[in-house]
C-alpha positions as CSV (number, residue, x, y, z in Angstrom):
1,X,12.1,-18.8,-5.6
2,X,13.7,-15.3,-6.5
3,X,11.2,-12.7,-5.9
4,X,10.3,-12.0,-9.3
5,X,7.2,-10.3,-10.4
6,X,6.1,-10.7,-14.1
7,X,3.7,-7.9,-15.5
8,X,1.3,-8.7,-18.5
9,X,-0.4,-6.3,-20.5
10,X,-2.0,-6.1,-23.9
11,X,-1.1,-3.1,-24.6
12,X,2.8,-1.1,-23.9
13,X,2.5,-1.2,-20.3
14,X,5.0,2.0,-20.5
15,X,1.7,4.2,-21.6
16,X,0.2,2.8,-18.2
17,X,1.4,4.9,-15.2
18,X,0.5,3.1,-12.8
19,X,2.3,-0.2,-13.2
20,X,5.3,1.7,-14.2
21,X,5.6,3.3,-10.7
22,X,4.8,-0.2,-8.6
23,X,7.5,-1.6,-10.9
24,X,10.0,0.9,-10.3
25,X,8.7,0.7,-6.0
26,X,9.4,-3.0,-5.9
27,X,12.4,-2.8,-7.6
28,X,14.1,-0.5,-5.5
29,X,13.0,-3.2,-2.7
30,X,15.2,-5.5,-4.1
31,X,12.6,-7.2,-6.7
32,X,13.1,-8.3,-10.6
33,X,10.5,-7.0,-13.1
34,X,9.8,-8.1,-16.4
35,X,6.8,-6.9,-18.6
36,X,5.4,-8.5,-21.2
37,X,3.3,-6.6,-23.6
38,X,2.3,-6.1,-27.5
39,X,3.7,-2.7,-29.3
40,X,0.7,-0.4,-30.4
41,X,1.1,1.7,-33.2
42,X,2.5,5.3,-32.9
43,X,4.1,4.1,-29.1
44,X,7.1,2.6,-30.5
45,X,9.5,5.2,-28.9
46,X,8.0,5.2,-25.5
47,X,10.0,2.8,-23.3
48,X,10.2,1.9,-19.5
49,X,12.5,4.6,-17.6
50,X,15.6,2.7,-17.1
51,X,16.6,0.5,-14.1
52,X,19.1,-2.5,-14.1
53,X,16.2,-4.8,-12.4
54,X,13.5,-3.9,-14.7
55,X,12.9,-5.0,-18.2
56,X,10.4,-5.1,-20.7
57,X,9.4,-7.2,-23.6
58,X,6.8,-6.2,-26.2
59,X,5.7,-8.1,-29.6
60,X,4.0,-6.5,-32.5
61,X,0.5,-5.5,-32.0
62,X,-2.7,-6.1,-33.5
63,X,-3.2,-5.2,-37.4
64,X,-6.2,-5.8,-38.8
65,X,-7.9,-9.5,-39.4
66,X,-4.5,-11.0,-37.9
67,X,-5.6,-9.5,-34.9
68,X,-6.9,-13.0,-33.6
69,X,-3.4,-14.5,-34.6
70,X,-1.3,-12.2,-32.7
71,X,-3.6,-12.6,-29.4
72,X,-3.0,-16.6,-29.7
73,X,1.0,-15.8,-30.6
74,X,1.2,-13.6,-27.4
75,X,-0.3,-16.0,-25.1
76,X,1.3,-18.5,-26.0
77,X,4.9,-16.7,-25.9
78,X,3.8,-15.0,-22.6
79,X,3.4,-18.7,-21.2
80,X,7.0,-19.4,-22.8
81,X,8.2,-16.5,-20.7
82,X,6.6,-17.4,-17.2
83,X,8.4,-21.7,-17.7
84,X,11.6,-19.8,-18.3
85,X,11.8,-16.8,-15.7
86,X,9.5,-18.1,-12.9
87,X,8.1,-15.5,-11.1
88,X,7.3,-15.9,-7.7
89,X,3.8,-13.2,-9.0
90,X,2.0,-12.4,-12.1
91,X,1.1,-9.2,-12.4
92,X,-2.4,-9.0,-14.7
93,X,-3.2,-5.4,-15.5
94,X,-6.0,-5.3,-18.7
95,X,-8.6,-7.4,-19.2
96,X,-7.5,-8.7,-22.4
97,X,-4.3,-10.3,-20.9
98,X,-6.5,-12.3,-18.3
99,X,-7.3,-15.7,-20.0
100,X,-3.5,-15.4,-20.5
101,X,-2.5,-14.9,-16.8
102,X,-4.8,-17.8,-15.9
103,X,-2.8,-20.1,-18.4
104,X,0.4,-18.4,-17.0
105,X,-0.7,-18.8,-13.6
106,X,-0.8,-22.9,-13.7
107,X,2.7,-22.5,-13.4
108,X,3.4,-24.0,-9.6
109,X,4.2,-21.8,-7.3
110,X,3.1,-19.0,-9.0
111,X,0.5,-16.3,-7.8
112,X,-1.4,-13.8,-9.5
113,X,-2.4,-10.2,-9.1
114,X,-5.4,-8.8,-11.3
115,X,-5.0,-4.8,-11.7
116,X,-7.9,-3.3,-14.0
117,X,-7.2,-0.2,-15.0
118,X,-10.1,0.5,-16.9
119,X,-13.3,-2.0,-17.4
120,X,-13.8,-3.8,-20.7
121,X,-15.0,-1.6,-23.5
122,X,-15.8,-1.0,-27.0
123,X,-12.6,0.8,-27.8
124,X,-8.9,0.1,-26.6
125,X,-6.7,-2.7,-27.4
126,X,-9.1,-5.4,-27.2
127,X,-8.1,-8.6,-29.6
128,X,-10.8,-9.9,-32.2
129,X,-14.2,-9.8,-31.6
130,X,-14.1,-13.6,-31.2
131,X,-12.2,-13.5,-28.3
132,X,-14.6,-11.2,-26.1
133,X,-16.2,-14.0,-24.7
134,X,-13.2,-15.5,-23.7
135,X,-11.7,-11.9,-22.5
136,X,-15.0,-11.4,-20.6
137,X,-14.7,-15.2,-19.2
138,X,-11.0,-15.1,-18.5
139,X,-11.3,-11.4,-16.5
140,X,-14.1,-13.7,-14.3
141,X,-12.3,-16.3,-13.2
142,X,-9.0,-14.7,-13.1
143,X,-10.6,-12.0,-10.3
144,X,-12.3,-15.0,-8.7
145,X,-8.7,-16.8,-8.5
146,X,-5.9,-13.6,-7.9
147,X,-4.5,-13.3,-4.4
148,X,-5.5,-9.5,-4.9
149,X,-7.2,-7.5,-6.8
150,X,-6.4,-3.9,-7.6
151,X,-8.8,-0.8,-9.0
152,X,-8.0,2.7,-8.8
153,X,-11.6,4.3,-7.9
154,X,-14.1,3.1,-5.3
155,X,-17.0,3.2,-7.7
156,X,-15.4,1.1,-10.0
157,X,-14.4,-1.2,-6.6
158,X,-18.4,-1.6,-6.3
159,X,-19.3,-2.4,-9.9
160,X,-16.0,-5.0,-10.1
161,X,-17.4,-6.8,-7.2
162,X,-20.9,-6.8,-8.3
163,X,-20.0,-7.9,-12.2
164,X,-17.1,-10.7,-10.9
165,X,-17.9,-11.5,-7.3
166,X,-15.6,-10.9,-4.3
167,X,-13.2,-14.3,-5.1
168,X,-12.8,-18.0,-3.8
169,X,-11.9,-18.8,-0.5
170,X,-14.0,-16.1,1.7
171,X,-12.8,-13.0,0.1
172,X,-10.0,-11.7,-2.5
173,X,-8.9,-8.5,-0.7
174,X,-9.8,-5.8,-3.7
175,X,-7.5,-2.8,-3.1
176,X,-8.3,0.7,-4.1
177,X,-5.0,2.4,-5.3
178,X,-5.0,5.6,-6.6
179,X,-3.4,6.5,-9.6
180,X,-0.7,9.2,-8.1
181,X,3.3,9.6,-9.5
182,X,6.0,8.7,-7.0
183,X,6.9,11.2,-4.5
184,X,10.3,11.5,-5.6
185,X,9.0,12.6,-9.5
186,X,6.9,15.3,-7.3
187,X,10.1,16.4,-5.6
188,X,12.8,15.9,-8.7
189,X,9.7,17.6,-11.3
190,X,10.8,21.4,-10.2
191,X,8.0,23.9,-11.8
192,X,9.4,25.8,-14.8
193,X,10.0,29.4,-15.3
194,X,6.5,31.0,-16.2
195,X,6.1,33.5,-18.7
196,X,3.5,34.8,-21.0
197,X,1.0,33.9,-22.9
198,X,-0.4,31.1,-20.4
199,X,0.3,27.6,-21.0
200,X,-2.2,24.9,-20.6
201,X,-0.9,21.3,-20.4
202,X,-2.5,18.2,-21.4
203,X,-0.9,14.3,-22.0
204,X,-2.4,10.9,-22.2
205,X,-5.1,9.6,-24.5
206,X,-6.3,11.6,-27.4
207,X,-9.8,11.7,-27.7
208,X,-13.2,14.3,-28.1
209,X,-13.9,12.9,-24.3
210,X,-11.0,13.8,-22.4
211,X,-10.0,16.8,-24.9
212,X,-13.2,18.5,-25.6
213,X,-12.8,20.3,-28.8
214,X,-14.6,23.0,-26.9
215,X,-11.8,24.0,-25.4
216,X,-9.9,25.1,-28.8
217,X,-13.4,27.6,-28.8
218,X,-12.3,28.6,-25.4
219,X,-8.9,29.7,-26.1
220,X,-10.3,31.9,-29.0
221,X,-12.3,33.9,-27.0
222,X,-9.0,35.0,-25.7
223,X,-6.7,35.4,-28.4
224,X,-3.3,35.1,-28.0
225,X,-3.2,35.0,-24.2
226,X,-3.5,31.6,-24.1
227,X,-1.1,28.6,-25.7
228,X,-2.0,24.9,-25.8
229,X,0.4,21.9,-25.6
230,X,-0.9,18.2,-25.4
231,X,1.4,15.3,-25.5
232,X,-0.3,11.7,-25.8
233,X,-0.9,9.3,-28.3
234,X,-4.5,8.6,-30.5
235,X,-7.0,5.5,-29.3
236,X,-8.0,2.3,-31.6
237,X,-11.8,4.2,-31.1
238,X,-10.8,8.0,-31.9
239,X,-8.1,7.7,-34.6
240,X,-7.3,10.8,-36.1
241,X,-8.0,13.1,-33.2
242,X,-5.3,14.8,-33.1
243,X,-5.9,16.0,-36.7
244,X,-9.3,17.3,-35.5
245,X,-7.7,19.3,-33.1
246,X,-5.2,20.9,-35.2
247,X,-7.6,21.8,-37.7
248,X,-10.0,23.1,-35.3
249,X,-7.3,25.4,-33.9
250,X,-6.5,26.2,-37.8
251,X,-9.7,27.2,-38.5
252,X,-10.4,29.5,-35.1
253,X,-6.9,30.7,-36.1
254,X,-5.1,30.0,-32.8
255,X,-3.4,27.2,-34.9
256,X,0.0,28.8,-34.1
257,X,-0.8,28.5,-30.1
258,X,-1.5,24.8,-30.1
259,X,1.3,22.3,-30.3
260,X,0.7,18.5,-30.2
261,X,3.6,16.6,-29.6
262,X,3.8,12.1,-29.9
263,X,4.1,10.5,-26.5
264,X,7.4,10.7,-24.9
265,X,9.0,8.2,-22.1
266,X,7.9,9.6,-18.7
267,X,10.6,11.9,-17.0
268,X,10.6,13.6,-20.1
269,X,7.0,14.3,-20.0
270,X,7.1,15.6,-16.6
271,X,9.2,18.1,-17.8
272,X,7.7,19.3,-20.4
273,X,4.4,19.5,-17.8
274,X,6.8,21.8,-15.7
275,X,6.7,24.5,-18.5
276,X,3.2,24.7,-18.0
277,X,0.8,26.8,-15.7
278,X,-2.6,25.0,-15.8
279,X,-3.6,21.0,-16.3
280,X,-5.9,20.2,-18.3
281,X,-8.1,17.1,-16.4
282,X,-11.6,17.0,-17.4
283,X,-14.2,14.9,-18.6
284,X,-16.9,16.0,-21.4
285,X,-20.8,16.2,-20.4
286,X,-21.0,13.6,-23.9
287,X,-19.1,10.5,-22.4
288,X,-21.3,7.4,-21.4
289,X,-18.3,5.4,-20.5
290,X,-18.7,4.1,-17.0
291,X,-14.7,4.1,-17.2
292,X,-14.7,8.3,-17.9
293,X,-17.4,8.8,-15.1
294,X,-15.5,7.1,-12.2
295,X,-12.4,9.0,-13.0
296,X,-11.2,10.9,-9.7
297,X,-8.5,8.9,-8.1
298,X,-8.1,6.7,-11.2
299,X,-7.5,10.0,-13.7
300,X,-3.1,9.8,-13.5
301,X,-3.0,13.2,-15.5
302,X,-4.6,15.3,-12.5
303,X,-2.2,13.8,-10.1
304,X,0.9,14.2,-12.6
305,X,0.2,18.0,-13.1
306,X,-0.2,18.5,-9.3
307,X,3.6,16.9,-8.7
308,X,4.6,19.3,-11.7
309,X,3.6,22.4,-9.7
310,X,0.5,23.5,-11.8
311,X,-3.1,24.4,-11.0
312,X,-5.9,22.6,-12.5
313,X,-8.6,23.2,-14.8
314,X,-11.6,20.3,-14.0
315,X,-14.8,18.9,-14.5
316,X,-17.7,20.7,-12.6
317,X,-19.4,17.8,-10.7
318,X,-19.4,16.7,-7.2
319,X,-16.3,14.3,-7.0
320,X,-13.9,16.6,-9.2
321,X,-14.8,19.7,-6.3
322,X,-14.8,17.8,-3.5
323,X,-11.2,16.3,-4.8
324,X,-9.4,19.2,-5.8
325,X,-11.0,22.5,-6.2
326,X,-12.5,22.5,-2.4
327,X,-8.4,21.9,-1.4
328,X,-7.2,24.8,-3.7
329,X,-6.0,23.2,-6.3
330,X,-8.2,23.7,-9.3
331,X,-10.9,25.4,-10.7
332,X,-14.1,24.0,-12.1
333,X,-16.0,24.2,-15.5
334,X,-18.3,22.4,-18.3
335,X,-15.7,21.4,-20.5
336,X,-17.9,21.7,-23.0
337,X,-18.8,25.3,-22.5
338,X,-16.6,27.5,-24.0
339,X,-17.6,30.9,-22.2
340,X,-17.1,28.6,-19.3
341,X,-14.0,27.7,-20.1
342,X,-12.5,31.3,-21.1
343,X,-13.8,32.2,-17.5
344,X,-11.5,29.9,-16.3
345,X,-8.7,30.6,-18.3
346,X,-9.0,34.0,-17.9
347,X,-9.0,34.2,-14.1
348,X,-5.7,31.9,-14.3
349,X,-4.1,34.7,-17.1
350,X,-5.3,37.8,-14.4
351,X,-4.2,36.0,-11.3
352,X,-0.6,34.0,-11.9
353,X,0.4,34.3,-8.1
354,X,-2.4,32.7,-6.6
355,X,-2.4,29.6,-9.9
356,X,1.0,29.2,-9.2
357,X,0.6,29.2,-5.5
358,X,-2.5,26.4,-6.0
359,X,0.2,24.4,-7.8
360,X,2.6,24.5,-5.3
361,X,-0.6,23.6,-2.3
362,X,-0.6,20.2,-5.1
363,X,2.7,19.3,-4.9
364,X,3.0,19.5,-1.3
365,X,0.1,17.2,-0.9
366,X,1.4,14.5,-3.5
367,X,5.0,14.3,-1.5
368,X,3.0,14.4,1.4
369,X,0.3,11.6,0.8
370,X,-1.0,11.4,-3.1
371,X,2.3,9.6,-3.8
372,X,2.3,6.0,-5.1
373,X,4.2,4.9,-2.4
374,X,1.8,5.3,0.1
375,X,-1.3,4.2,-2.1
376,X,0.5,1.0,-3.4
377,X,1.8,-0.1,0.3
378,X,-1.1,-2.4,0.8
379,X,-0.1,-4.4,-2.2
380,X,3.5,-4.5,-1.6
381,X,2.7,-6.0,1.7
382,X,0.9,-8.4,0.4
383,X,3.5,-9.6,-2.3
384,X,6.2,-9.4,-0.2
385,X,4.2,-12.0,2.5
386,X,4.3,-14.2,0.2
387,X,0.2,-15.1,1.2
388,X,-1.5,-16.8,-1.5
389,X,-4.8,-15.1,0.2
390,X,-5.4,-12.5,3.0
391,X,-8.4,-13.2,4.8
């Protein structure tokens, strides 16, 4: 059998870092990749960075009360897809696409890898609420049955284990892979020239969590030394966002200052990042997700600003100091303090040789070990034996 790897996603897998760069890892190996995936709405133009042994496949998404209809249509054409191409792996990354990968996985000679990049929750790209049980179900026994299982934060590791067991056979080896760019996007992603005012840089996932709107109240207590730019794309459980936020800027009348831009293929975001002085990477004091409080190592943005050359602005709790601000790299707040937050931005506008210089301490450690190559090596190894099960 060709050494093939299908990935499966119920979502564009091109918004998902991660599998984009293993992709892109084992196809420089020699390896053919094909995604499968469903096209969410306001992604349509964000694609997979091109490369003559990857390809990617996505059907219309979700819409309404056919929501059901489209999850059964994209099962059954993702099964279509594994008869016809036969991949030596499927590669599982969301829960919703695990019932799937089971059914795609009776294929023979087939094996299966379940990444979770975030745990099942109310919002996302989840099919209809009659499905959940067999989402829930499916994510179960596809963990208990994958030749290895991938999460990208140790916490989450712990409460995978405890909700889905440790596998058949003895044990599944469960892989902790942080979610860091390539090494080569940190050495290619040259910093910009920096100018004034100061430029703060966010991309991903629009939402009050991630984006605190108190840090639109931040920027105004420092009016026009600061400029805003946020790339990314609005969630099924925060649409509209990125209406809040330009109205919020509006109205503290910084609205000329911020800039929101729709998502963009990824070299083209890095490069826009490059512009930039400071990342924005925090997590507001509000969230309950257990998905937003086990960020560090699993948070791509903080890794992608890093390999761009800029400093970072992040949450003030344990794991976000110990990570990057007790390095150099970053400075801590309460993202949802504003006075906290001008602090912040006001030591970065007063002190641009030492921000840029905590940039360039980032970059050097992402070539240097936060790249993907090194944190995905344990799975490669794994694929490439061919072993059904390691242990």
């Amino acid at each position: 059998m060709r050494r093939r790897i299908l990935y499966l996603q119920y979502a564009n897998p091109a918004l998902y870092p991660p599998v984009v760069q293993s992709s892109r890892i084992l196809a420089d190996r020699g390896w053919e990749a094909l995604f499968l995936g469903v096209r969410m709405p306001g992604t349509a133009d964000v694609g997979m960075p091109p490369h003559p042994r990857i390809s990617m496949r996505l059907m219309p998404g979700p819409e309404g009360r056919r929501g059901a209809a489209a999850y059964l249509r994209f099962a059954m054409w993702s099964a279509a897809w594994a008869v016809r191409w036969r991949p030596r792996w499927i590669y599982v990354s969301d829960p919703p696409a695990a019932p799937v990968g089971l059914l795609m996985g009776a294929v023979p000679g087939v094996r299966l890898v379940y990444h979770e990049h975030d745990a099942p929750a109310d919002e996302g790209p989840h099919p209809a609420r009659w499905t959940t049980r067999v989402v829930l179900a499916g994510r179960r026994r596809l963990a208990r049955r994958a030749s290895m299982r991938v999460l990208p934060n140790a916490r989450r590791v712990e409460r995978f284990t405890r909700e889905c067991g440790e596998g058949d056979r003895r044990c599944t080896p469960t892989a902790c892979v942080w979610n860091c760019p390539r090494r080569d996007e940190a050495i290619s992603t040259a910093p910009g020239p920096r100018g004034e005012p100061l430029v703060l840089h966010y991309h991903g996932s629009l939402n009050r969590f991630r984006l605190p709107l108190a840090l639109l109240d931040g920027m105004a207590l420092m009016p026009g030394r600061v400029k805003l730019q946020v790339v990314g794309y609005e969630t099924i459980g925060h649409p509209g966002f990125a209406g809040q936020l330009t109205e919020r800027a509006r109205t503290l009348n910084i609205g000329a200052h911020v800039t929101v831009l729709p998502p963009v293929p990824r070299h083209e975001l890095l490069a826009i990042a490059a512009g930039a002085d400071v990342g924005i990477s925090v997590v507001s004091g509000t969230a309950r997700d257990p998905n937003l409080l086990n960020l560090t190592g699993a948070s791509n943005k903080a890794f992608d600003y890093l390999a761009c050359g800029l400093a970072l602005i992040v949450s003030d709790t344990p794991e976000w100091r110990q990570l990057y601000v007790d390095p150099g790299y970053a400075l801590a707040c309460a993202p949802d303090r504003p006075e906290q937050i001008a602090a912040a931005l006001r030591w970065f506008d007063t002190h641009r040789e030492e921000t840029r210089a905590m940039g360039q301490r980032g970059r050097r450690r992402i070539i240097d070990e936060w790249n993907y190559e090194t944190q995905f090596e344990p799975v490669a190894r794994v694929l490439e034996s061919g072993r059904a099960r390691a242990g």
